[in-house]
N, C-alpha and C positions, 0 to 999 in steps of 0.2 A: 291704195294710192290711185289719185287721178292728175289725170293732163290731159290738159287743153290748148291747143294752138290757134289762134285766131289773128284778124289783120292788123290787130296793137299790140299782141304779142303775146303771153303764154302764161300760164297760169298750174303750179301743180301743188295738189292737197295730197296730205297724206295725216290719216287718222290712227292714231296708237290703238283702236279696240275701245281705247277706257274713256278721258276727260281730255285728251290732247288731241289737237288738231294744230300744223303749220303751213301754212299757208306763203305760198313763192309766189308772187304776183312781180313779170319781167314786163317792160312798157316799151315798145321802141321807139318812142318819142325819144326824137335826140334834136330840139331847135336850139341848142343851147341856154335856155330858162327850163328848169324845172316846175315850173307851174302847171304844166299841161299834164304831167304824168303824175302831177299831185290832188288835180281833180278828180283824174282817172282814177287815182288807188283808192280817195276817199269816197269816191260814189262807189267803188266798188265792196268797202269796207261798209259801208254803212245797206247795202243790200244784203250782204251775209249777215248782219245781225238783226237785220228787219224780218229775214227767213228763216232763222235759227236766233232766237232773243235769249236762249238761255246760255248764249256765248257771250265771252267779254273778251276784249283784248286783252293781254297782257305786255305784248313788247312788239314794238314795230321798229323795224329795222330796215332803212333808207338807204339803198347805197348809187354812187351814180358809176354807169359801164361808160368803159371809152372801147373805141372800135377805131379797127385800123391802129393798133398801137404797134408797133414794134421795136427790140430792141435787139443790138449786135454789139457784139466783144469789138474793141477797138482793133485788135488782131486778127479780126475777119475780115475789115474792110478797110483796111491799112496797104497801101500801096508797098509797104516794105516787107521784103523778103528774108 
């Protein structure tokens, strides 16, 4: 297993031993377009195969983080007693 923390955000491998490698690449770009963290992931996807060519992707998995979310039971913050 490895991890890396850097100023756009984090990145952790973890290799089975055998033919598997996953790869978690986190982006903090939050401008509300996803375009800027899709540059980012595909420049970064296409360095790891240009470094290791005997890898191919299989599945990428996109997902967008919201920050600052929170939620409360209506009977937390319910003036009634």
């Amino acid at each position: 297993m490895l991890v890396a923390i850097y100023s756009s955000g984090s990145i952790v491998v973890i290799w089975d031993g055998r033919k598997h490698i996953h790869i978690n690449l986190t982006t903090n770009y939050n401008d509300g377009d996803s375009t800027t963290a899709e540059i980012h992931t595909n420049k970064f996807e296409a360095m790891i195969i240009e470094q290791l060519p005997s890898l191919k992707r299989t599945l990428r998995d996109e997902q967008l983080m919201v920050y600052r979310l929170m939620f409360s039971f209506l009977k937390d913050i319910s003036d009634d007693d």
